[in-house]
BAGUKE-247470 format. One record per residue (C-alpha): residue number from 1; z negated, x negated, y negated. Coordinates in Angstrom, 3 decimals, padded with zeros to 6 digits, always signed. Example, Ala and Ser with C-alpha at 12.3 -4.5 7.8 and 13.67 -1.06 7.14 Angstrom:
! residues 2
PT     k         zz         xx         yy
PT     1   -007.800   -012.300   +004.500
PT     2   -007.140   -013.670   +001.060
! end
This chain:
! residues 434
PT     k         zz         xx         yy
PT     1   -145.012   +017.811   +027.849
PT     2   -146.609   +020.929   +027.796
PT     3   -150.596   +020.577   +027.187
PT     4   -151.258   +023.505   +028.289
PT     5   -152.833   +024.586   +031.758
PT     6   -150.971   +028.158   +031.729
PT     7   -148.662   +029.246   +034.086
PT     8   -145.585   +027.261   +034.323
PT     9   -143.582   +029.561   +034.308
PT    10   -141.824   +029.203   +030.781
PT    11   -141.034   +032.970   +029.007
PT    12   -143.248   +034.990   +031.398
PT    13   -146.104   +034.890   +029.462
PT    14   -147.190   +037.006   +026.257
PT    15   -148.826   +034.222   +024.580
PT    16   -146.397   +032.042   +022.872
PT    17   -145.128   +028.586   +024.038
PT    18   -145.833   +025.326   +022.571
PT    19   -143.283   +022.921   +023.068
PT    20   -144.132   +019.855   +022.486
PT    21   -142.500   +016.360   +021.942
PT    22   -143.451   +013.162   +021.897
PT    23   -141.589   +010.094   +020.967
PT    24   -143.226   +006.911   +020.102
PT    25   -145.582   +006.940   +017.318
PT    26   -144.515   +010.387   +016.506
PT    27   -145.250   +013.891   +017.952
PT    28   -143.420   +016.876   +017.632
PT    29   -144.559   +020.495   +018.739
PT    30   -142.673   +024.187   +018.375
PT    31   -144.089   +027.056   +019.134
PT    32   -141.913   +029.974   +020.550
PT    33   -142.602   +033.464   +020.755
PT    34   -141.516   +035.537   +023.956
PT    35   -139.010   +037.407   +022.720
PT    36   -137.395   +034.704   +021.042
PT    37   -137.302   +033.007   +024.441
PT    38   -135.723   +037.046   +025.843
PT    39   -133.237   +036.276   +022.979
PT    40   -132.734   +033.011   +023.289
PT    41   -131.667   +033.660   +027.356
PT    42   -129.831   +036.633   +026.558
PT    43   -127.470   +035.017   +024.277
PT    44   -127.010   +032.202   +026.250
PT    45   -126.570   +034.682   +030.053
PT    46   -124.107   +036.134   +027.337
PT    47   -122.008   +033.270   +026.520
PT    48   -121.504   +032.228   +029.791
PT    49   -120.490   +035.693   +030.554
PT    50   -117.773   +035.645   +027.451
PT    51   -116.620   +032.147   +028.729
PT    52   -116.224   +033.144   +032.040
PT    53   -114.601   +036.194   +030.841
PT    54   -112.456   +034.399   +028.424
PT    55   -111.365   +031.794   +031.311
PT    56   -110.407   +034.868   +033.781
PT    57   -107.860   +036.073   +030.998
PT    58   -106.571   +033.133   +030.031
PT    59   -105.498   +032.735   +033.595
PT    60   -104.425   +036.181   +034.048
PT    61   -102.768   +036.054   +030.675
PT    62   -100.039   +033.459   +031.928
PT    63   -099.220   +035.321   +035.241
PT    64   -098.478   +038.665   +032.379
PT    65   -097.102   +036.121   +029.604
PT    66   -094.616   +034.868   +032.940
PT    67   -093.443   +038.525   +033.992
PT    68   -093.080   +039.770   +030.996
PT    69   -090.451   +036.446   +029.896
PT    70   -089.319   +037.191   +033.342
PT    71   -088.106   +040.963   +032.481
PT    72   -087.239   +039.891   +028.966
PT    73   -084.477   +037.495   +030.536
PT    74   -083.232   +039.924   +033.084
PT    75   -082.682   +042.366   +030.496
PT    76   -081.097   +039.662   +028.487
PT    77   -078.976   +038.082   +030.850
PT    78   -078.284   +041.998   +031.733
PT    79   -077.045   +042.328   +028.147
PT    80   -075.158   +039.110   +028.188
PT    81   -073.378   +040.687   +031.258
PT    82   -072.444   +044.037   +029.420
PT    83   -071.208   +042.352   +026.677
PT    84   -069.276   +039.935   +027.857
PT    85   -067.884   +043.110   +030.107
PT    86   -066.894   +044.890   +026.878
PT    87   -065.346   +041.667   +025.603
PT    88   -063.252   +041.112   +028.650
PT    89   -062.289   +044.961   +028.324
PT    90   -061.548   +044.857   +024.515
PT    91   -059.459   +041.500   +025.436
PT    92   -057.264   +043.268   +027.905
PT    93   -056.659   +046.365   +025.789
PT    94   -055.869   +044.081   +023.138
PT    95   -052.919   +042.239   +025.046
PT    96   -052.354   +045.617   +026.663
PT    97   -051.252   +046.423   +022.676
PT    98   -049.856   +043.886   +022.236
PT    99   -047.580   +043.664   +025.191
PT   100   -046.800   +047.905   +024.470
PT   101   -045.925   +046.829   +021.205
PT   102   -043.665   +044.087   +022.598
PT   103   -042.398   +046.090   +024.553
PT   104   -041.387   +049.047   +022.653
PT   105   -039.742   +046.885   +019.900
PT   106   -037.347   +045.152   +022.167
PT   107   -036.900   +048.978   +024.000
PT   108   -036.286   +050.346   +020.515
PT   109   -033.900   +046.927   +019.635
PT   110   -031.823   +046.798   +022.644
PT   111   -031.115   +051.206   +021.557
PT   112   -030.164   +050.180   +018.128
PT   113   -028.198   +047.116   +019.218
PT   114   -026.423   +050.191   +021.796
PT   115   -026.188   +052.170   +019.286
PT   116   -023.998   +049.300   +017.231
PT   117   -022.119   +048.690   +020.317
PT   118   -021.189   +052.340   +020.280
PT   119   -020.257   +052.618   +016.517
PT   120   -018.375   +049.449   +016.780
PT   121   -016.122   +051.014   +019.757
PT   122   -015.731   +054.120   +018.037
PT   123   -014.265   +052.537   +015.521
PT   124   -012.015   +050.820   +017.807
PT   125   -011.189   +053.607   +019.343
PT   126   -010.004   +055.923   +016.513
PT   127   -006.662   +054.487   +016.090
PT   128   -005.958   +054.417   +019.687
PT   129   -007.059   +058.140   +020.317
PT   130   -005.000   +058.943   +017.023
PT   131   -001.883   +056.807   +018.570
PT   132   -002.783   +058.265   +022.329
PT   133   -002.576   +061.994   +020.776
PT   134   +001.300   +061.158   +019.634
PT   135   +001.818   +059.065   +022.616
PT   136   +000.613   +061.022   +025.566
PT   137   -000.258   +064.179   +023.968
PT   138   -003.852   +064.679   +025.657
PT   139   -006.698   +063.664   +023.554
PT   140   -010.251   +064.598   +024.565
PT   141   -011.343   +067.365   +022.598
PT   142   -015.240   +066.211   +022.045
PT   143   -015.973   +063.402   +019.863
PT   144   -016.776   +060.423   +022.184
PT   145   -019.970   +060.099   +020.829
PT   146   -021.171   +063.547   +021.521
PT   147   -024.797   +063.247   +023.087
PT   148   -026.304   +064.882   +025.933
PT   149   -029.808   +066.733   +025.726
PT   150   -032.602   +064.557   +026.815
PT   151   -035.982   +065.582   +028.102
PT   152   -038.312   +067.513   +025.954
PT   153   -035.769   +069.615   +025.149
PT   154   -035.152   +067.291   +021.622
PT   155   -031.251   +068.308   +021.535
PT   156   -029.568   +065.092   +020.539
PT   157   -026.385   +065.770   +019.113
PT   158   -023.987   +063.620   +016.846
PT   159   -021.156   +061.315   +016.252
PT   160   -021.226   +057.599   +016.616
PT   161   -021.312   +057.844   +012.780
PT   162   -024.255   +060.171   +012.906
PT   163   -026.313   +058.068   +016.307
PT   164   -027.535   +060.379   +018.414
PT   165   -030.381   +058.122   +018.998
PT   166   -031.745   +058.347   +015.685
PT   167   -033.669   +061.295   +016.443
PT   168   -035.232   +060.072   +019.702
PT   169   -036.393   +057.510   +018.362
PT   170   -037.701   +059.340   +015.316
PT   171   -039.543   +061.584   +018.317
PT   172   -040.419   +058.520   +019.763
PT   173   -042.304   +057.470   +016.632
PT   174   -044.003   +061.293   +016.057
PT   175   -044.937   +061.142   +019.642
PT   176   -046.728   +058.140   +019.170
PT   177   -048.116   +058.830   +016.212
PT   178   -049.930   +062.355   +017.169
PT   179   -050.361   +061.000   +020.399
PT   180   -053.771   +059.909   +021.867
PT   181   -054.917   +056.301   +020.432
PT   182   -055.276   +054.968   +023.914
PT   183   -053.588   +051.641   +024.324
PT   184   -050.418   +052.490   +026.572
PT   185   -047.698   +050.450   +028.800
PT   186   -044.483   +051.398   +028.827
PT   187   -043.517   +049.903   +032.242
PT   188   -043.697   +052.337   +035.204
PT   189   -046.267   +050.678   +037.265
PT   190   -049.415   +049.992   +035.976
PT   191   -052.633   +048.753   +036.875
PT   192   -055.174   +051.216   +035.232
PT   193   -054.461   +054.798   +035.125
PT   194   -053.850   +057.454   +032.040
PT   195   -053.300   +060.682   +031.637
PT   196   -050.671   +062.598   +033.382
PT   197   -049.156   +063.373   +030.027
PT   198   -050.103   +060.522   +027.774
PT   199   -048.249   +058.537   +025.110
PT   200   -047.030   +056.269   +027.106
PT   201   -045.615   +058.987   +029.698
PT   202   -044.212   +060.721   +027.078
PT   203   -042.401   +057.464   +025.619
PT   204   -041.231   +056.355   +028.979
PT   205   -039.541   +059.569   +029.377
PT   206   -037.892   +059.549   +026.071
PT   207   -036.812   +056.319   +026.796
PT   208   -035.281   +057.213   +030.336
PT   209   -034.114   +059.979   +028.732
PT   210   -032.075   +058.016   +025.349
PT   211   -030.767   +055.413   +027.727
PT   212   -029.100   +057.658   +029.862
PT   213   -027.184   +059.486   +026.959
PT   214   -026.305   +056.049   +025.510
PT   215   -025.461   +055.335   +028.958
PT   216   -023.667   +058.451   +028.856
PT   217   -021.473   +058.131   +026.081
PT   218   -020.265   +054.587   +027.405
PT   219   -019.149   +056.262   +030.794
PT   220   -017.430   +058.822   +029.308
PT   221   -015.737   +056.635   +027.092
PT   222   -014.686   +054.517   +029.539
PT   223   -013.780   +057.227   +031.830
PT   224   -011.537   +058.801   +029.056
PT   225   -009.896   +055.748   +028.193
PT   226   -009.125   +055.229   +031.803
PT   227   -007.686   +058.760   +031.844
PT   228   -005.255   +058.090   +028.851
PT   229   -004.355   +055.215   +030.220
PT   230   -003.756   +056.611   +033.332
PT   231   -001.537   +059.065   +031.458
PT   232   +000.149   +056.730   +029.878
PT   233   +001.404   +054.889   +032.613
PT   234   +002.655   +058.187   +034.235
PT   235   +004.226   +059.423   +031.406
PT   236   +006.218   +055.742   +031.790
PT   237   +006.520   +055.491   +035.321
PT   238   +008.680   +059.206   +035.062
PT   239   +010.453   +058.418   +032.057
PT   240   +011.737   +055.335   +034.184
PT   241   +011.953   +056.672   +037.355
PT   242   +014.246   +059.506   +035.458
PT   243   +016.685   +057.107   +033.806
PT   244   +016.549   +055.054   +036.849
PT   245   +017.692   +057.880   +038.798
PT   246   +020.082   +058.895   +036.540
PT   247   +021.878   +055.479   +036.731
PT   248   +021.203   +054.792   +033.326
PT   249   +020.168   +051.389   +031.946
PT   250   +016.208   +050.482   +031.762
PT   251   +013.871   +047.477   +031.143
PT   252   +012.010   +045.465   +033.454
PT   253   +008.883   +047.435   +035.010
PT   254   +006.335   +048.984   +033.594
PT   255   +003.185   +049.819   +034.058
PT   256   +000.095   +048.627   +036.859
PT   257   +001.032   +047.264   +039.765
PT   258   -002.119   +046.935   +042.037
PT   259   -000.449   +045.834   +045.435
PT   260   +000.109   +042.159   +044.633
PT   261   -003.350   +041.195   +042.785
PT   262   -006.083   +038.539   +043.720
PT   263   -008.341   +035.481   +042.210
PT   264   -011.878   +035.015   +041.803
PT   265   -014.716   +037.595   +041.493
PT   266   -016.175   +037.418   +038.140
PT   267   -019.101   +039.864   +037.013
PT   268   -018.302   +041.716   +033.791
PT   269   -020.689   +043.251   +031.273
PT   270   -020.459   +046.695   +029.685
PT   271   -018.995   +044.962   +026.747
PT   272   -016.112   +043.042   +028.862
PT   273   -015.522   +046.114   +030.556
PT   274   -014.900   +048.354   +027.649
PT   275   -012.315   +045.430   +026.040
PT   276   -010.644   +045.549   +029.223
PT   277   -009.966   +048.939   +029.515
PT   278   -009.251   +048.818   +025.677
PT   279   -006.650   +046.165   +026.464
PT   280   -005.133   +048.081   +029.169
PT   281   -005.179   +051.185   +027.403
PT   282   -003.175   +049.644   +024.358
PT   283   -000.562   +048.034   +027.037
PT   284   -000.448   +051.588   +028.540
PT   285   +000.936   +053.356   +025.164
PT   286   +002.766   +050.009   +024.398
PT   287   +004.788   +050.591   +027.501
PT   288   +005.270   +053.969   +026.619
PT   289   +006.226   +053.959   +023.433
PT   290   +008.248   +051.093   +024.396
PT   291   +010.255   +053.746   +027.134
PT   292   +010.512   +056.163   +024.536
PT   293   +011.865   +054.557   +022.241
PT   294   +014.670   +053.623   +024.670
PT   295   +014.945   +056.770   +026.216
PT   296   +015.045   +058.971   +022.713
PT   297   +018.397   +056.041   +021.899
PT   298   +020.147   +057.508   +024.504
PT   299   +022.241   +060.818   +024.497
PT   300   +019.555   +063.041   +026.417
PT   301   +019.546   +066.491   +024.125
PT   302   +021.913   +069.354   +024.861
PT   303   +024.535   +069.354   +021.809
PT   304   +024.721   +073.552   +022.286
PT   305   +021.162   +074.741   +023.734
PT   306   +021.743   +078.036   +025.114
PT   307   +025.282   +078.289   +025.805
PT   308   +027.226   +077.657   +029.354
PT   309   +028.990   +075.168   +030.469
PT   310   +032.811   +076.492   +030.688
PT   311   +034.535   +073.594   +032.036
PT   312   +032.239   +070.483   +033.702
PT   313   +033.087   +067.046   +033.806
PT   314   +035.559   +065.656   +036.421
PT   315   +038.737   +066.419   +037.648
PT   316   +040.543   +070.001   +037.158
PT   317   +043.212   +071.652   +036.362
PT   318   +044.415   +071.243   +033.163
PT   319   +044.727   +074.695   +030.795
PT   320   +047.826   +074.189   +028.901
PT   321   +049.694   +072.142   +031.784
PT   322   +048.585   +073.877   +034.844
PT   323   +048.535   +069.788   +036.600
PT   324   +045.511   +068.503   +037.792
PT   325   +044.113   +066.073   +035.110
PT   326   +040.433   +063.998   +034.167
PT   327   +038.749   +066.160   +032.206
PT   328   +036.290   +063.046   +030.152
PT   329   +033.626   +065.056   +029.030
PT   330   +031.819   +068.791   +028.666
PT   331   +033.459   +072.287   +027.474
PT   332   +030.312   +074.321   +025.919
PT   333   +031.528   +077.707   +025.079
PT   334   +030.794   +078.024   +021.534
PT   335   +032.147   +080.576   +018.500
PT   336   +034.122   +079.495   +015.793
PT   337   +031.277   +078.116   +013.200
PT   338   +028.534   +077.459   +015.445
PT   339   +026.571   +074.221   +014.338
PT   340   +027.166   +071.122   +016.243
PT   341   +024.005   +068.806   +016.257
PT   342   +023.751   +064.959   +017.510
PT   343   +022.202   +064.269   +020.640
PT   344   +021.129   +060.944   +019.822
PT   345   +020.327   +058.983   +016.695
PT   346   +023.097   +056.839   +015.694
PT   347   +025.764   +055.713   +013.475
PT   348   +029.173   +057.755   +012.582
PT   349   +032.171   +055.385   +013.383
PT   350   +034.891   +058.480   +013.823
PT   351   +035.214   +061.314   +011.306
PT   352   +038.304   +063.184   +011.426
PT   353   +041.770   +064.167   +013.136
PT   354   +042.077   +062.416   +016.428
PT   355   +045.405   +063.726   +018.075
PT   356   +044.345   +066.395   +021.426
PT   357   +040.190   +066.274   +020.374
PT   358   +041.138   +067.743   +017.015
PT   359   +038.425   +067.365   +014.560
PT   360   +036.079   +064.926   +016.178
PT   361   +033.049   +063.278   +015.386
PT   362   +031.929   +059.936   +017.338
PT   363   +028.658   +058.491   +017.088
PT   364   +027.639   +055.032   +018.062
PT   365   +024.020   +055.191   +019.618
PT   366   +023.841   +051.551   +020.558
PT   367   +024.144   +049.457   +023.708
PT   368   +027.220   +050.343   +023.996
PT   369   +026.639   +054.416   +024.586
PT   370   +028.579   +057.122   +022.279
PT   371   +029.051   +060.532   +022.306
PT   372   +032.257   +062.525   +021.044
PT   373   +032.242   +065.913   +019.954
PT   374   +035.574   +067.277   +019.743
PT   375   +037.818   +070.950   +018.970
PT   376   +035.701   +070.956   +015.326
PT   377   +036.201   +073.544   +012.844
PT   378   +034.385   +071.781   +010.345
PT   379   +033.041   +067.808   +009.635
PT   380   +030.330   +067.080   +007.733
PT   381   +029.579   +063.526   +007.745
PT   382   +031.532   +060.562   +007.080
PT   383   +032.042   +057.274   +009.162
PT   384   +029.099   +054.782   +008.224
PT   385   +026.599   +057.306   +008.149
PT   386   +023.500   +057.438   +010.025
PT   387   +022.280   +060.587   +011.469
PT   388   +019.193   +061.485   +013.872
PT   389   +018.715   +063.432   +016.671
PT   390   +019.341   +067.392   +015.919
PT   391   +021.362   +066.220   +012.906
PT   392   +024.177   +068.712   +012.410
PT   393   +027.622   +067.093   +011.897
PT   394   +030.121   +069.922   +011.866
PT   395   +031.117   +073.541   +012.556
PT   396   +032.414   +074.231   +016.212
PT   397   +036.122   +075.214   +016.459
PT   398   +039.532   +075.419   +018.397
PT   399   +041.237   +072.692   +016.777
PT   400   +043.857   +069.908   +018.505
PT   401   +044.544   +070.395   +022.151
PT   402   +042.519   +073.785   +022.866
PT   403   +042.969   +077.385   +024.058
PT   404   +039.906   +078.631   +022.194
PT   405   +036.805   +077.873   +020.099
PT   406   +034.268   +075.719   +022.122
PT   407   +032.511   +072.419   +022.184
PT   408   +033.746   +069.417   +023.963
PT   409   +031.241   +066.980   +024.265
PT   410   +031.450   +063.301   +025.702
PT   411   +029.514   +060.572   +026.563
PT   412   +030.901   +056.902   +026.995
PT   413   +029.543   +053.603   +027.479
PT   414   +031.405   +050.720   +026.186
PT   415   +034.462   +052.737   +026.079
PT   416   +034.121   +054.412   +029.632
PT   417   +033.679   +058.390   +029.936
PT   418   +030.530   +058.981   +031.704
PT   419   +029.652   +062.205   +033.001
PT   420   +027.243   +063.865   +030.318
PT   421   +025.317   +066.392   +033.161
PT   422   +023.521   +063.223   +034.372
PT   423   +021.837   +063.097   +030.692
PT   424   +021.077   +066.209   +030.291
PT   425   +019.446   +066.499   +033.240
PT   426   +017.251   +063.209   +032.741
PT   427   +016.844   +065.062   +029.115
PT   428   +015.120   +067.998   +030.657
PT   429   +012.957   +065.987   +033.119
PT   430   +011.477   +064.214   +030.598
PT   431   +011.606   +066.120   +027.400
PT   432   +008.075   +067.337   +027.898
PT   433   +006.865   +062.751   +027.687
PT   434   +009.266   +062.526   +024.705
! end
């Protein structure tokens, strides 16, 4: 191809080349100068150079296009973790709340529902303490529902009327309220720790502290129920045991008898309790009353407080005859004018002269007991008439079969002198239950 006879070697030379080409009829020749052919080499030494270049980072580029993904999704997945972290925290705060929340509401329901409980009892209560006071005499001198102090020093005072409770809880709520935000638990074990002195430290105390006083009041109800009760029955058990003693007529027993008891063991609750003890309480001052009633029929009061005894019941010596003789009742020594009361409520049936008493007076008291009251100066009722205890029905005197002014005073049932000392001494045993 090349015509030439110069060197063969092709770009070496300063004379230009002559390239040329033949094909078939036709003939082609280019001439090229050296430094076209420098160029020419240089950009093509420089291509390969850029490809080869260009190859290296394109495999280089996927080992830093791989590390880098790499590292993205670690710090993705890494973010993924954290989150879903945060989620699982803000999940159990959230039922942590929730639960609190739960919590607290049925705390703060069961107080109120107490606090009903309480009021209702009071209530109850009122018109047995009022009927207690007349019955046994000893009421408590605090409300019932007086409050104790809880913690904090909040001083909880108040009536039943007034709940005590109101203002715990009304702490309760301000504690809360200015409290830290942190979610809380109000049981006392928990799984994550708080502050010594957090909300839900300070609401757990209050609590604690609320329940007892409710807790509180309901003992000391009870426990002064049980007391008048207990009263009660005493007050019975000596009225009885006094007539008893004295001879004198009485119902069937009275009061608790604990020696004989048995049957089944049967859990009761606070509120079965309390109507128990109501129950027995209002038996208590029924048995009482029931006693006193019968004991304030009979002839128990002194018809001349104060004054001796000058001639006693029994058998003496008569004053007029000198003989021995039945004296049927009391001699009282009394001046001419002296009031003469009843000893016993009851109806007049005798109102006048009646031969050796004199002026006399005779009251019927009922089951068959009466009293006489003889030697009068002066009447002042008239047969039919009812009169009560400390009722005055005459002037004392000397009249009838007497040697001077004094009181004769009998008692007979159904008709039969009894000897009165025996009822005035039951009258002074229990005069402090009547």
């Amino acid at each position: 191809m090349n015509a030439t006879g110069q060197s063969a070697v092709f770009g070496r030379r300063k004379e230009p080349h002559t390239i040329i080409i033949a094909r078939g009829d036709q003939i082609r020749h280019f001439t090229i100068r050296p430094w076209l052919a420098a160029f020419i080499g240089s950009a093509l030494a420089g291509i390969a150079i850029g490809y080869l270049l260009a190859t290296s980072y394109l495999v280089l580029r996927d080992d830093l296009i791989g590390a880098t993904t790499a590292r993205q999704a670690r710090m993705q997945q890494a973010y993924e973790d954290r989150i879903s972290a945060l989620r699982a925290q803000v999940d159990r705060i959230t039922s942590r709340q929730l639960l609190d929340q739960q919590l607290m509401e049925t705390k703060v329901s069961e107080l109120l529902e107490r606090q009903t409980q309480l009021s209702q009892r009071h209530g109850r209560l009122g018109p047995l303490l009022e009927r207690a006071e007349g019955e046994v005499g000893t009421v408590p001198a605090e409300d019932p529902a007086a409050a104790a102090k809880p913690d904090k020093g909040a001083e909880v005072t108040g009536s039943i009327g007034q709940p005590a409770q109101n203002y715990a809880i009304a702490s309760l709520g301000a504690d809360l309220g200015t409290a830290d935000t942190r979610p809380f638990s109000l049981w006392s074990t928990r799984t994550d720790p708080l502050p010594s002195d957090s909300a839900a430290d300070r609401a757990d105390r209050l609590f604690v502290s609320i329940n007892q006083s409710l807790k509180s009041i309901e003992n000391e109800q009870l426990s002064r129920i049980n007391t008048l009760a207990d009263n009660a029955y005493k007050s019975a058990d000596a009225i009885q045991q006094a007539l008893r003693t004295a001879g004198l007529p009485v119902d069937s027993d009275f009061g608790k008898n604990e020696s004989d008891v048995g049957g089944p063991l049967i859990p009761l609750d606070s509120s079965m309790i309390f109507d128990s003890k109501v129950k027995e309480l209002d038996e208590a001052l029924d048995a009482l009353d029931h006693l006193k009633k019968e004991a304030r029929r009979l002839p128990l009061e002194n018809p001349a407080p104060g004054h001796s005894v000058t001639s006693p019941f029994g058998v003496r010596t008569d004053p007029i005859l000198g003989t021995a003789a039945l004296h049927s009742g009391m001699d009282f020594r009394a001046p001419i004018g002296m009031a003469a009361k009843v000893t016993a409520p009851g109806i007049v049936t005798k109102a006048g002269w009646n031969g050796g008493y004199g002026r006399m007076v005779e009251i019927d008291h009922g089951n068959g007991f009466a009293t006489r009251y003889g030697h009068l100066s002066e009447i002042d009722v008239t047969v039919g008439e009812k009169v009560d205890a400390g009722a005055v029905i005459g002037k004392t005197g000397s009249s009838g079969r007497s040697t001077g002014p004094h009181l004769h005073y009998e008692v007979r049932h159904n008709g039969e002198a009894i000897d009165p000392l025996r009822f005035l001494t039951v009258g002074r045993k229990v005069a402090q239950y009547l």
